[in-house]
N, C-alpha and C positions, 0 to 999 in steps of 0.2 A: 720659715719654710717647713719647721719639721714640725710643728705645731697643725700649719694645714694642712697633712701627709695624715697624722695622724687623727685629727678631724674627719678625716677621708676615711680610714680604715674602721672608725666608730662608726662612722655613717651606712658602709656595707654591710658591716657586720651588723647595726639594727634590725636593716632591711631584711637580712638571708634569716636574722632570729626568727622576725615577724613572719615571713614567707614558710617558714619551716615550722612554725607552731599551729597555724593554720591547721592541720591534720588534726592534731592534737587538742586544740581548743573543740573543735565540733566534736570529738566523739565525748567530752567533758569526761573521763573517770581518772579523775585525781589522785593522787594519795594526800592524806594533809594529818601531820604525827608531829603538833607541836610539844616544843619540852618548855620549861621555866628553872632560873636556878638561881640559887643567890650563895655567896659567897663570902666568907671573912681572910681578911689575907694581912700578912705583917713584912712590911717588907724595908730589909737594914739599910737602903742608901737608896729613897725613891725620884732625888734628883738624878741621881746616874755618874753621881760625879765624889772622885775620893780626895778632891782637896780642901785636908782637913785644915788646914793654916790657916783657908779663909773662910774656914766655917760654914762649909757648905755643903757637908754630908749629913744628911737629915732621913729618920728613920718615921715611920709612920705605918698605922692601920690603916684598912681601904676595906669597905662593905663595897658588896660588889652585885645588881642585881641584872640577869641578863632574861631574853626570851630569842628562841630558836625556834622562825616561822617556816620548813620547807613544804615547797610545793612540789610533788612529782607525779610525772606523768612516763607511761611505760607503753608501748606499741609492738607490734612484731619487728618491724623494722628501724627500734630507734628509742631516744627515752630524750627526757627535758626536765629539767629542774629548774626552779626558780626558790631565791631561799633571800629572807631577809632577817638578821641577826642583831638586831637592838641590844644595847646595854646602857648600864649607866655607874658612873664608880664614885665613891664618896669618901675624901678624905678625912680622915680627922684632926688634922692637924694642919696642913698646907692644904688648907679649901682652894686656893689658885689650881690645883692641880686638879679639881673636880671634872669629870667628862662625861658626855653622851658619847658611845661608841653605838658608830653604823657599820655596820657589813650586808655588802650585797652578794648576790651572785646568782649567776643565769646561764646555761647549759644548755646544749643541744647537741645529740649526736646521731648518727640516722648511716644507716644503710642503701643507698640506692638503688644499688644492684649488686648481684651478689659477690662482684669483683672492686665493688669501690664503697668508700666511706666516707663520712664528715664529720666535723666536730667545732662547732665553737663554744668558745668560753668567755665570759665577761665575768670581771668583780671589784668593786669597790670598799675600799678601808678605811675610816676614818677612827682614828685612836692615838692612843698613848704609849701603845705598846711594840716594843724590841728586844731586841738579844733575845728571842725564843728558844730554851733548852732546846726541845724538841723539834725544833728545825734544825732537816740536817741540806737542806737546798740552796743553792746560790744562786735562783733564777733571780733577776732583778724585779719580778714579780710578786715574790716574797722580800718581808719581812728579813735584810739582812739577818747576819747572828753575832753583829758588832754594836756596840753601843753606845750612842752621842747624848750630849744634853737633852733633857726631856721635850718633848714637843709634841705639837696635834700634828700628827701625822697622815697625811690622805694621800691615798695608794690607787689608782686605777689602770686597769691592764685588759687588753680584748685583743683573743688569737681565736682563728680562724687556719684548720687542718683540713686536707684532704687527699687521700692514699687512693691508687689505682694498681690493681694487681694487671700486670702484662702477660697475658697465658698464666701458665701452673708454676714458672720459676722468678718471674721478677716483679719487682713490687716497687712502685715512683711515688714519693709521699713528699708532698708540700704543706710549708707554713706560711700565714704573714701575723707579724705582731705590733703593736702598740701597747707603750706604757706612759704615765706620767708618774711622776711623785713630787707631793710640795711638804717641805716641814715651816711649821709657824713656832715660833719661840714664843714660851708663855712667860706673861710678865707678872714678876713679884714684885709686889709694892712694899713688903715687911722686908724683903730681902736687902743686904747689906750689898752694893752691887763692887766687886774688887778693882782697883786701879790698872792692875797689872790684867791688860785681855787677855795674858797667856792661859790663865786660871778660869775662863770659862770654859774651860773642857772642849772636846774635840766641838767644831762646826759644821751646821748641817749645808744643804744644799739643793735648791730644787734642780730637776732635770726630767727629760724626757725624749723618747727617742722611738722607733721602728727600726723594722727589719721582717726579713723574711729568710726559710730556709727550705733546700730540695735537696731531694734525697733517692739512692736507685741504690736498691738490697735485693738478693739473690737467694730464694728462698729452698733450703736445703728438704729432703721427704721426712728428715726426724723433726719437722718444727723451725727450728733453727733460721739465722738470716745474716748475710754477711752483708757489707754494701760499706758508699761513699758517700758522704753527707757534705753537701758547701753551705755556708751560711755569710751572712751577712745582714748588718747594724749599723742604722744613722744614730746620734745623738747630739745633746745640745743642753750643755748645761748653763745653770743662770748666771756662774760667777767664770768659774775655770775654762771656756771656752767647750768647744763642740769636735767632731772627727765621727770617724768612722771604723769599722772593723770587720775583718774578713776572717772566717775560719773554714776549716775542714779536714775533715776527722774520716778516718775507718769507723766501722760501726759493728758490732756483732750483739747478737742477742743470742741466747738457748735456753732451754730448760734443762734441769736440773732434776732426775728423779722423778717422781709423780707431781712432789709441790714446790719444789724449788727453780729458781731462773738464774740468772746471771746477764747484767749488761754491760756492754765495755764498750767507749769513746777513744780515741786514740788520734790528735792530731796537732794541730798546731795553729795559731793563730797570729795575723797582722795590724796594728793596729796604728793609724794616720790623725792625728788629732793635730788644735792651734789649745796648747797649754797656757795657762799662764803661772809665770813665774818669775823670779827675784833674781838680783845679779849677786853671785856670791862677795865679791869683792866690793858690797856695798849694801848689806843687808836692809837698811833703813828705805833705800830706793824705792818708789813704788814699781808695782810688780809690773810687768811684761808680758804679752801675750805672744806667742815664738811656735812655730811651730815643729813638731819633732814626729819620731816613728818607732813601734816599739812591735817586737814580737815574740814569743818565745811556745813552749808545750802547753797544749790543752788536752786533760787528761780528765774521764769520767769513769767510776767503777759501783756499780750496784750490784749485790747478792742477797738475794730475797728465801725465805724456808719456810715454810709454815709446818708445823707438826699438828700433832693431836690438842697438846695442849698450852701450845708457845709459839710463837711469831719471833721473826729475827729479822731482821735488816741489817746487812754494811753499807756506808756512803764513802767513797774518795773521791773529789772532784779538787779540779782545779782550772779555770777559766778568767778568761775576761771579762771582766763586771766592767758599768757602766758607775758603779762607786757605790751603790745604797744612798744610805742617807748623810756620809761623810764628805766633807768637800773632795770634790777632784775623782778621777777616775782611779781601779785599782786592777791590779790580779787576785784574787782571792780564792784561797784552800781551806779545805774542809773533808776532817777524818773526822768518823763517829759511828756509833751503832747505837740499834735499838731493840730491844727482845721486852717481850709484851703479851700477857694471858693471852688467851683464843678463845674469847667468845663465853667465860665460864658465864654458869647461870646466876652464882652468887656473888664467887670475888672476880674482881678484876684489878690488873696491873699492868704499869708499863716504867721501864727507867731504858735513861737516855744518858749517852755522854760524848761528846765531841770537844774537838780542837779545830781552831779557825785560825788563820792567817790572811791576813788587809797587807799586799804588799803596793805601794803608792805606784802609779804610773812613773816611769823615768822621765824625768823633765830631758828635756835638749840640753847637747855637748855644751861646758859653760856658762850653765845655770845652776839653780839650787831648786828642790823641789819645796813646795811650802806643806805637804802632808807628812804625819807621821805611818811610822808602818806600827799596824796594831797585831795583837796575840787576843785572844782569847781561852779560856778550857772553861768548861762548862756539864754540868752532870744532874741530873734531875730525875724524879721519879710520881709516881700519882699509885692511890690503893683506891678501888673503890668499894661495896658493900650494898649487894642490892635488899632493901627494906619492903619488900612486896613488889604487885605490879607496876604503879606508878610511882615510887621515889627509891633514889640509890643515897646512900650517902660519900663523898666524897673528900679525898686525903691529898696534899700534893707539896712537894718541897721542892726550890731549884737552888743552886749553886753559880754564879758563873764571876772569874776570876778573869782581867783586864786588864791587859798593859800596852802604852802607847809608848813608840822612841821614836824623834827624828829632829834633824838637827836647829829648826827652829823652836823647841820646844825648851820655854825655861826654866822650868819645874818638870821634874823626874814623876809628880805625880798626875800632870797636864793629862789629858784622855784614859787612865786610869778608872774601871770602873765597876771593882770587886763589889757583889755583893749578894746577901741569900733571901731569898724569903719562902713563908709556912702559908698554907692554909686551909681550910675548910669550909665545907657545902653543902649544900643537898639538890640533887638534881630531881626533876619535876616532871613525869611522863603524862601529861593531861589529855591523853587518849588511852594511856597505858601503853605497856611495853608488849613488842610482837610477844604470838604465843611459840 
């Protein structure tokens, strides 16, 4: 069922693309600013996994060569992107892990009249990549910031917005979303495979889900907007079972100053699922499907600055996830900031550093959950160095430090998944860079 829901929502959201680029296609003035880059990267633990007992912490180079195709188009009333991101990664040592990375993504937003708006977004992921320093988001859209055994990960997601201002004070903004995600577990054939399944590291999970959300904010004469946001989420995952989720938050937004903003979320969320899980009194059992009910704070805080010559961001979020890529659904929190050059013409910079908490959904009274609760800290940074018009060179290192506990777990180093990696590049402006 949630599958054809979601089927349905691709399918609209084609049409509305199609029907909306229409304008934009006949007048043809493009922009088209592709880059090229290639990359060396060394990275200390590229299974993802620190259990060193059974020999499966493996460190390795990766040449990394990418191309960044966007297309954009700009109108008085509206703009459209379409962008196609190719890559490809080449190991040195664990060739199983060699990949073609795809990235899509296709945009649309438009003014219709001077009191209303729209916006759709589609994009598709196909890679290898997780735990993103630099992600400080917990949409289920994104690229968790938790980190499971390595896998081809493919990611797709299509939302569809539209806001109407009611007179000079109030403003009604809707959403509807769809997402899917599937991880594939890649197979080593050199690899030693261990007895004990504890020691395969955390496991993945496909899953997929929609929902929608509306919204009625009360727009104050300095900018500003207060308001009341409901939301609501189907899902349906392939192993843990499926439910539902209801939230709703206060909302405020301001600015700050000339360059600064401030957002805050503020509410609370319900969540109705069929779990599956284990009978404590007999762990061996196979697990159970039971159904249970789980609610507690959902809380968002964003503060944004720009100066002359620095960029700043805070993130605190804490919400109901749909899980990422770990089995089972979770709550999960996330503190971090970001402060980052502004645009120099020579150097540029950005470092990042966040803490993440994976807390498992609550199995029902008299069960035992099968997830552990994970931790994260993570801290990363990139310098870049523009060499002329068309190439920069570029610097970047991350850090990120993993720990899993939860009571089925039989090694203390079971989802565990500390590790750092270096690298370097050169980026590739083959039109050259604006002047």
């Amino acid at each position: 069922m949630v599958t054809q829901r979601l089927y349905r929502i691709l399918g609209v959201c084609l049409v509305i693309l199609a029907a909306a680029a229409t304008p934009a296609l006949a007048e043809r003035e493009w922009e088209f600013k592709p880059t090229a880059g290639t990359e060396m990267i060394y990275n200390s633990n590229v299974r993802f996994n620190d259990n060193t007992g059974a020999d499966q912490t493996q460190d390795d180079a990766i040449s990394r060569v990418n191309l960044s195709l966007p297309l954009l188009r700009t109108w008085r009333k509206g703009s459209m992107l379409l962008a196609y991101n190719p890559g490809y990664e080449r190991f040195w040592t664990e060739r199983e892990f060699d990949n073609v990375v795809h990235q899509v993504n296709a945009s649309i937003s438009a003014n219709p009249s001077f009191r209303s708006a729209f916006s759709l977004s589609m994009s598709y992921l196909d890679s290898q990549e997780q735990g993103l320093v630099r992600n400080l988001e917990l949409d289920d859209q994104d690229p968790d910031p938790f980190v499971s055994q390595r896998t081809e990960r493919k990611l797709f997601d299509a939302t569809l917005g539209y806001t109407q201002d009611l007179g000079t004070r109030w403003r009604l903004s809707t959403s509807v979303n769809g997402l899917r995600s599937s991880f594939d577990q890649i197979d080593d054939e050199e690899a030693t495979t261990p007895t004990d399944p504890a020691l395969v590291g955390l496991q993945t999970e496909d899953r997929e889900g929609y929902g929608g959300a509306v919204g009625l904010s009360l727009l104050t004469r300095d900018g500003s907007s207060y308001g009341l946001r409901f939301g609501y989420q189907e899902f349906d995952l392939d192993i843990r079972g499926d439910g539902e989720i209801q939230s709703v938050a206060f909302t405020m937004d301001t600015d700050v100053g000339r360059t600064g903003s401030v957002s805050l979320r503020v509410g609370g969320f319900f969540r109705d699922f069929n779990n599956l899980v284990v009978d404590p009194n007999d762990p061996m059992a196979a697990p159970m499907l039971v159904s249970g009910e789980e609610d507690g704070l959902q809380v968002s805080f964003t503060a944004e600055n720009t100066w002359q010559k620095v960029i700043m961001r805070l993130r605190a979020d804490r919400r109901a996830s749909l899980g990422g890529a770990i089995e089972g659904t979770s709550v999960n929190t996330i503190l971090g900031f970001v402060l980052a050059s502004n645009n120099s013409l020579v150097w540029n910079w950005n470092t990042t550093a966040r803490w993440a908490l994976r807390d498992p959904t609550d199995p029902p009274e008299g069960a035992t959950g099968l997830q552990p609760e994970v931790t994260t800290y993570a801290i990363g940074g990139s310098l870049s160095r523009s060499l002329g018009r068309y190439t920069d060179l570029s610097l970047r290192a991350d850090y990120i430090d993993q720990t899993a506990e939860g009571v089925l777990l039989t090694s203390d180093l079971v989802g565990d998944a500390s590790f750092y990696s270096v690298s370097t590049g050169f980026i590739f402006y083959l039109k050259g860079k604006e002047e």
